[in-house]
N, C-alpha and C positions, 0 to 999 in steps of 0.2 A: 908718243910714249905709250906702252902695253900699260893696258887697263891693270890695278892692284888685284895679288891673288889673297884670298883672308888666310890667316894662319893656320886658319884649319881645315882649309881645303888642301893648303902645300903638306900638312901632318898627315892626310889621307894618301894622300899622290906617295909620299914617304912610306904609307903603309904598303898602298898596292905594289910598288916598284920591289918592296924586300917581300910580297908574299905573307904579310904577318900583318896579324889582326882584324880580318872578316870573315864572316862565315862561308862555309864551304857553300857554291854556288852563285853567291855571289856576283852577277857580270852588268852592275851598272860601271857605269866610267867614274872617274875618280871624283871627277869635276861633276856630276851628279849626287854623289853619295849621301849630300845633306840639303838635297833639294826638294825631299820631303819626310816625312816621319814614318810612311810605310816604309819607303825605300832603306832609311837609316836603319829600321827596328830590322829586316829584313836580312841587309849585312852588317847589324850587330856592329854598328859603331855612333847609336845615340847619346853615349856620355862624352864623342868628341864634333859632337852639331851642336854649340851652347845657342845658336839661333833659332833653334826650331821651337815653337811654341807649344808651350807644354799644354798637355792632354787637360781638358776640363775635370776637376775634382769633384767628386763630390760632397754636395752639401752635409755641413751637422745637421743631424734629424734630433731635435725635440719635439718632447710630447709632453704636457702640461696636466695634470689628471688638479681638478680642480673644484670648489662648487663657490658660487657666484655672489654668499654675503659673509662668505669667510675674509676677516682683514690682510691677512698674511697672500691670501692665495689674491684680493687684489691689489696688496701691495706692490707685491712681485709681478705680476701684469702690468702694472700700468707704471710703476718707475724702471724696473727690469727688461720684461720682456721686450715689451711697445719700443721702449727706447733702442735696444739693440738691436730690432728688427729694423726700424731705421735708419740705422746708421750703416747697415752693413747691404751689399747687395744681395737682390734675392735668390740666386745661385747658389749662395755662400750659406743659407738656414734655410731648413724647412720646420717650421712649425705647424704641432697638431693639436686640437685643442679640446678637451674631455668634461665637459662642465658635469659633475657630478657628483666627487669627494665622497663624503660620511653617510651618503643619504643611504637606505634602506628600503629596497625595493620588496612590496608584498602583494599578495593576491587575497580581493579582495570581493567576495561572490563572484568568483570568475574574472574581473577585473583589475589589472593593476593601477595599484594604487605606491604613491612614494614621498615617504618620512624624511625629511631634511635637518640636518644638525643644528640650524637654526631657523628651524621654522619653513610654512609654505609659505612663505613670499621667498625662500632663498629656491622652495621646488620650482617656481615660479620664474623664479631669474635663471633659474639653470634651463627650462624649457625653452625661454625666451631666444635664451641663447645660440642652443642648440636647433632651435625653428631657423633662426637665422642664419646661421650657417648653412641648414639644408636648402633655404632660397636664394642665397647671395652664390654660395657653391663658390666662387673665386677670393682667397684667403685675403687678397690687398684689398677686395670690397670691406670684407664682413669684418675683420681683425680692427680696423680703425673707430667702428662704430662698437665695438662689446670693449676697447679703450674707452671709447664715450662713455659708456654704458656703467663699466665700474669702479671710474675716477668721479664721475657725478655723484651725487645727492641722491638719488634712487635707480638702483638697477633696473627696478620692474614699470617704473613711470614717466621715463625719460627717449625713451624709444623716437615713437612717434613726434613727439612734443620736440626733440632738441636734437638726437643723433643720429638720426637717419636723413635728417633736413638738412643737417651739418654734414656729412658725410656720404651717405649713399641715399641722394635722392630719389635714383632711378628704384630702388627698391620697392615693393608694395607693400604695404605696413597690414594690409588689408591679408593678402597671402598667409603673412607671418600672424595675423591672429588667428588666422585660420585651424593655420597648423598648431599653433600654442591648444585652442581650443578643439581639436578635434584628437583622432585618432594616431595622428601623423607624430606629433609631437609626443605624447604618449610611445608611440614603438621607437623612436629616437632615445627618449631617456632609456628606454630599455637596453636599447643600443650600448649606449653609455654604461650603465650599470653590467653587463657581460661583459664588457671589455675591464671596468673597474677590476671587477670580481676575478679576474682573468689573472691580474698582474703576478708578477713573480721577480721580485718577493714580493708577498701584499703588503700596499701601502697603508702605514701608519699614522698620515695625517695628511695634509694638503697645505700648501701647495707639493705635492708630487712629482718631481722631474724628471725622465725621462733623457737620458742623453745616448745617442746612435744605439737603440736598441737596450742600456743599460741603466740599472739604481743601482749607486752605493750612496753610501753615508758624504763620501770623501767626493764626490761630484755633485749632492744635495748644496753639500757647504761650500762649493767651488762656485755653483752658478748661483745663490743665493748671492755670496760676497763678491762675483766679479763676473757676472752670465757672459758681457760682451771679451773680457780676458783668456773665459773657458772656450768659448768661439774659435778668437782668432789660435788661441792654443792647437785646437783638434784641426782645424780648417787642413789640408793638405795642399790646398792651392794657391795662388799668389795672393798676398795680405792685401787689402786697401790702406789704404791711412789711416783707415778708423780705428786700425790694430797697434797703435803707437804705442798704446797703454790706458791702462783704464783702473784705476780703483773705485769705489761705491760703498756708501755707510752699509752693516752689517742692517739686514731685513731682521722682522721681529720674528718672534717663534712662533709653529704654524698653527694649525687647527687638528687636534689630535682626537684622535676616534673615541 
C-alpha cells in the first residue's frame, strides 16, 4: 500500500499542476514545498504548511522603575512580578529592573550624594540591590534573591544573613559590600537616576511599568490588576498553560513623588 500523502501536500501538487499560487521562480518540487520554512516563505505558500513550526516570538519586555522600601513597589515584586516570572518560560518575559523611584540625586562638594523618599536605608536598599545585580549579572541568579530581599523583614539586613544563603550561594557577599561601599555602587545609582530622569513620560510614582517600550495609564492598571493576563495577551507566541486565565486582588496605590 503507497505510504499517505497529507492534505497539504496533494493542495500544493494542485497548485503546481494549474500554475497558481507560488511565487515566480519558484522550482522546488511539490513534494518539497513545506519541507522547510525557507523553502515555504520562498514560494510564498507558508499559510498552506500548517506543520511547520512557527518562528520564535519575541519576549514581552518589562521594565520596573522602582525604589526598594516603597510598599506598593514591593508589593508588586514579590506577589506580581516574582510570581509571573515563574510561571511563565523565560523566552516569553524579559524583565529589567531599575531600583530608584522618588530619590533625588545631588552633588555634593564634588560628590554625589542621594535623598531617598523614605529615608537612607531605602538609598541603601536601592544600592544593595543594584550592587547585586552588577555581581550576579544573570537575572535567574539575582531576581530570586531581591524577591528574598523585599518580601522579608528588612531589605538592607537580610542579604548575607538569609538570601543569598537561600538563593545564590555562589555569590560573594564580600564583592557586593564592596561595591555598596565604594565607588561602583555610587556610579550605578547614578546609572539609575539618568535613566529615571530619562523616562517619557516622567514617571509619577512607583511602582512604574514599562511595557515593550511603553507607559499608559491603561497598561499601569492592566499589569497592576492581572501582570501574568497582560503577558500572555501581548505574548505573540505559542501560550503555555499558564495563560489559561488569571485574575489577582487589585494592588494598593503607589508611592507618589
Amino acid at each position: 500500500m503507497a505510504p499517505a500523502v497529507p492534505l497539504a501536500v496533494l493542495a500544493l501538487v494542485a497548485l503546481v499542476a494549474s500554475g497558481l499560487g507560488l511565487a515566480p521562480g519558484c522550482d522546488s518540487p511539490a513534494h518539497r514545498l513545506c519541507s522547510s520554512r525557507d523553502v515555504a516563505v520562498a514560494c510564498q505558500v507558508e499559510s498552506r504548511c500548517p506543520s511547520l513550526p512557527r518562528p520564535a516570538a519575541a519576549p514581552v519586555e518589562l521594565s520596573l522603575y522602582y525604589e526598594s522600601l516603597c510598599p506598593a513597589c514591593r508589593e508588586f515584586l514579590v506577589l506580581k512580578l516574582f510570581s509571573t516570572w515563574l510561571l511563565l518560560p523565560d523566552e516569553m518575559l524579559n524583565i529589567t529592573l531599575v531600583p530608584y523611584g522618588n530619590a533625588q540625586e545631588r552633588n555634593v562638594s564634588g560628590k554625589l550624594d542621594f535623598e531617598c523618599q523614605h529615608g537612607p536605608e531605602e538609598c541603601l536598599g536601592n544600592m544593595i540591590e543594584a550592587c547585586l545585580m552588577h555581581e550576579a549579572k544573570n537575572f535567574s541568579t539575582y531576581f530570586p534573591v531581591i524577591f528574598c530581599l523585599e518580601s522579608g523583614t528588612s531589605v538592607t539586613k537580610n542579604l548575607e544573613a538569609q538570601c543569598l544563603q537561600i538563593y545564590a550561594p555562589e555569590l560573594d557577599s564580600g564583592r557586593i559590600a564592596a561595591c555598596v561601599q565604594g565607588d561602583t555602587g555610587v556610579a550605578l545609582m547614578h546609572h539609575n537616576a539618568q535613566l529615571t530622569e530619562a523616562l517619557d513620560p516622567p514617571h509619577q510614582y512607583v511602582p512604574w511599568i514599562i511595557i515593550n517600550g511603553k507607559h499608559t495609564d491603561e497598561l499601569q492598571a492592566q499589569a497592576e490588576a492581572s501582570l501574568l493576563g497582560l503577558v500572555c495577551q501581548l505574548y505573540q507566541g505559542e501560550k503555555p498553560e499558564a495563560c489559561g486565565g488569571s485574575k489577582a486582588p487589585k494592588i494598593s496605590s503607589g508611592c507618589r513623588r
